[in-house]
N, C-alpha and C positions, 0 to 999 in steps of 0.2 A: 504494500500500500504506500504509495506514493506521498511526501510532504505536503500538495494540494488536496490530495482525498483529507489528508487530519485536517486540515485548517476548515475544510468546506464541511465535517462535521460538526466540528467544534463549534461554527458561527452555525451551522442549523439547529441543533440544541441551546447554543446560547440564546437566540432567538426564539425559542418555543417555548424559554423560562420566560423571559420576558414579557411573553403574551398573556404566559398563564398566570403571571404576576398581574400584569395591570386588568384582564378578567375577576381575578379573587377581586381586587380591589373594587371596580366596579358594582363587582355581585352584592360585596359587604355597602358599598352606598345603598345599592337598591334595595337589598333586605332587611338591613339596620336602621332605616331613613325613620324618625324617631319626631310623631307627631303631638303628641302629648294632648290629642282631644283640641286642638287649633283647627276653628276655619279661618281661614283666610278668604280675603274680598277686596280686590286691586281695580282703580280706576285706572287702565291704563293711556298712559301718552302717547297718542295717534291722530294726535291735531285734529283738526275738523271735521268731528263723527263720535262715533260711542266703539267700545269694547270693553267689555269688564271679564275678570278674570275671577272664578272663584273655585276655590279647593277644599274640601271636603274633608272632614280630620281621620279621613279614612283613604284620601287620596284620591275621591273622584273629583275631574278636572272638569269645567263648564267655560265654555268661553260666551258671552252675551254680546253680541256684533261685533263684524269682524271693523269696524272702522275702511276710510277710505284709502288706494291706491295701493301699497307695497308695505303701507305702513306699519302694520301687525307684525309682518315680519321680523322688522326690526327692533323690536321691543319685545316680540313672543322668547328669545331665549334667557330672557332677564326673570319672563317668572315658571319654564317649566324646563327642568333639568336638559341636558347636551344628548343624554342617553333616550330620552323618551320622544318618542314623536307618534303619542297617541294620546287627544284629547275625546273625554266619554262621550260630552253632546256640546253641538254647535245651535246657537238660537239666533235666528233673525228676526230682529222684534219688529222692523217692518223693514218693505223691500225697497227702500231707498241705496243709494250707491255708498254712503257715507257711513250705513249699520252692516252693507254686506259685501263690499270689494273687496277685502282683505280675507277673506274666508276661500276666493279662488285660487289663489298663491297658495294658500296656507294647504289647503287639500292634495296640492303637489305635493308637498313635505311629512304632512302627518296626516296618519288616519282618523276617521272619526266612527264611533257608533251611531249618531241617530242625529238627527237635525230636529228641532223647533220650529214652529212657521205660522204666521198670524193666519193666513187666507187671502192677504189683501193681494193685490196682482201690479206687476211692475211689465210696462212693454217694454224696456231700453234693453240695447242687447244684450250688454255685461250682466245682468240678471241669468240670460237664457246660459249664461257660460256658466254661472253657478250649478243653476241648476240641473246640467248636461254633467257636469264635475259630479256631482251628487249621484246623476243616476248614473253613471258607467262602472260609479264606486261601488254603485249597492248600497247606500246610508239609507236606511230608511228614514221617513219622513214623519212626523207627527205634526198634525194641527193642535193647535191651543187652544184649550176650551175651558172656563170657568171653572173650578171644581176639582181640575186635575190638584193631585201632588206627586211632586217625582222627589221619591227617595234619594238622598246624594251620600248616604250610608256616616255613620257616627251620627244619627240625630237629627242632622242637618236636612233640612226639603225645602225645594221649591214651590210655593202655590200659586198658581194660576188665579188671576182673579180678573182679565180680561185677555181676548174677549167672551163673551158670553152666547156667542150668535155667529150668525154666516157674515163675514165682513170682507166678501172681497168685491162690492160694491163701494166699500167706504174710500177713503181718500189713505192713505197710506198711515199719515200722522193719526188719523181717528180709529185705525184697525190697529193699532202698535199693540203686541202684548205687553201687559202689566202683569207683575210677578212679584210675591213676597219670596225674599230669601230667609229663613225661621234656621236659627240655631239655639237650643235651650232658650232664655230667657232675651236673648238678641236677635236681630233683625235687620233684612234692608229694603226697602218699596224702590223698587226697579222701572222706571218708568219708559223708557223706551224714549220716542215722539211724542206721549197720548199730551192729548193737547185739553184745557179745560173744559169744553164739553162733556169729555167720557171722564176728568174729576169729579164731576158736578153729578157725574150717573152713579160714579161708583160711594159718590156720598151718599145718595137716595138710598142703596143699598144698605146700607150700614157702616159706623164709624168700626169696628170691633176689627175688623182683619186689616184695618190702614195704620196703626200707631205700630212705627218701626223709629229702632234705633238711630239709623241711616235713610236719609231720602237721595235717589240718584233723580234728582231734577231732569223732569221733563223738558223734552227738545234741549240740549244746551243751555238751557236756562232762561228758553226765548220767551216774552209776554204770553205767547199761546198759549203757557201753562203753568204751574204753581200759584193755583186762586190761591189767598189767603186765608179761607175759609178750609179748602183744602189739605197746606200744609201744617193749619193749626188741629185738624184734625189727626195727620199722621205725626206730630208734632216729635220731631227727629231731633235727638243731641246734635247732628252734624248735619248739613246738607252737603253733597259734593257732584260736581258737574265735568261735563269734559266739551273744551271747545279747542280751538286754533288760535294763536298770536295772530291779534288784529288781523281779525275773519271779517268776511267782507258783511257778515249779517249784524255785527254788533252785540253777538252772547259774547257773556249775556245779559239780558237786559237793565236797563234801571229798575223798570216796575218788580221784575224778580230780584233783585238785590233789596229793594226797598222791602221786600216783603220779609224776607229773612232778618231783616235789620229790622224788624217790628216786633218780630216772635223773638230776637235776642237768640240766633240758630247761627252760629259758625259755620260758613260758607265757601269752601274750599274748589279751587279749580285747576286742570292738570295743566294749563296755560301757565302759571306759575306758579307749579310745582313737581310740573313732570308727574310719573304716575303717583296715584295714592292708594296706601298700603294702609288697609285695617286688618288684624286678627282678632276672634273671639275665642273667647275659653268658654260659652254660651253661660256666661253671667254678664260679661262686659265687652265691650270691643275696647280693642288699643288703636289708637293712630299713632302709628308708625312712623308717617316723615317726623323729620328735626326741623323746627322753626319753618312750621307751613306761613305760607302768607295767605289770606283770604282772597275771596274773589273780588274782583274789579269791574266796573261795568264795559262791556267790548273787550274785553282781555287784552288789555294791555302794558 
């Protein structure tokens, strides 16, 4: 056996410890990854649109609109590890380009179980590539209906509380699904686009399933939503929004700023502050950033 056959074993074997070393390694993150009964619930930074991230103290992952353009991408490895690239369910709360562009990239990279979907109907084409991405994959699809709750395992469920009805006649913003996120004694009202009409219905309904810890301000924070009547009903420790630096709509608004600075509700924007990170231990939520700054009107 020749001085090249040793050396060419020697670097094969060296190389196959190597492997099998950074494998254990890997294997001991994935199986020792040590939750302690934490959900987590991240408004992430994706400028001009919504996506929320939330994980389950059990490790199911939810993403709630993908945001506009490429932009999820680049912020998705900041909340879900380098190894994983399978989130449980994706939710388009309605089918605007700003809650679901970022969900077509993102289906290239990582798998999904099941999708979320209001009803409402979008014709632009970047829709029709979604949801061609979806069916080639096989995701099954779920409509959102009033009533449901989906288990997110440790406790944690999401509730359905709009819509109620067939709504793909509605306008996109007036079919947005509306969603309690419920852990033990904590909470977050998920509001999609619903604009204050369907506040004003889901008051009619009853005040008992709207008082959450966290309110995710309707539309970006636009007048169209958060009555005062409404979020003194869900009357939130925190509100938090997500817009874009000096977006050309102006979230978000005075009228909704003014209104949180009535009720004395901490009003927090990913505009400045980049994403925002809550954990519950389901008695209390933490906010996570260091020296948040509150929102501004137009984000700027």
């Amino acid at each position: 056996m020749n001085t090249l056959t040793h050396v060419w074993k020697f670097f094969h074997w060296y190389l196959l410890l190597i492997l099998l070393a950074i494998s254990i390694i890997l294997w001991t993150i994935i199986l020792h990854e040590e939750r302690h009964g934490i959900l987590k619930f991240e408004v992430l930074n994706i400028g001009q649109g919504d996506s929320l991230y939330i994980e389950s103290p059990t490790g199911t992952q939810v993403l709630v609109d993908g945001g506009p353009g490429n932009n999820l991408m680049k912020v998705i490895p900041s909340v879900v590890p380098f190894y994983d690239r399978h989130i449980d369910m994706i939710v388009v709360t309605n089918p605007d380009a700003d809650h679901y562009e970022g969900f077509i990239p993102l289906l290239d990279k990582y798998s999904a179980d099941v999708v979320l979907e209001p009803g409402t109907n979008n014709l632009y084409p970047a829709y029709g590539v979604l949801e061609k991405e979806i069916q080639d994959k096989k995701i099954p699809k779920i409509l959102a209906k009033r009533g449901q709750i989906i288990d997110l395992g440790g406790g944690a469920v999401l509730q359905v509380l709009f819509p109620d009805r067939d709504v793909s006649l509605l306008s996109s913003n007036d079919g947005s699904i509306v969603m309690r996120l419920v852990y033990g004694e904590t909470s977050v009202m998920l509001q999609g686009d619903s604009t204050a009409k369907i506040e004003d219905y889901l008051l009619s309904l009853g005040t008992t399933t709207l008082k959450s810890t966290i309110l995710k301000a309707g539309h970006h924070g636009s007048r169209t939503s958060s009555t005062f009547e409404y979020v003194s009903a869900v009357a939130p420790q925190w509100t938090v929004m997500s817009s874009g630096v000096n977006n050309q709509y102006g979230h978000p608004h005075k009228e909704t700023i003014e209104t949180m600075q009535k009720l004395n509700i901490p009003t927090y924007d990913t505009c400045n502050n980049g994403t925002l990170i809550f954990e519950s231990d389901g008695k209390n939520f933490k906010f996570i950033n260091s020296n948040p700054k509150q929102a501004v009107i137009g984000c700027k």
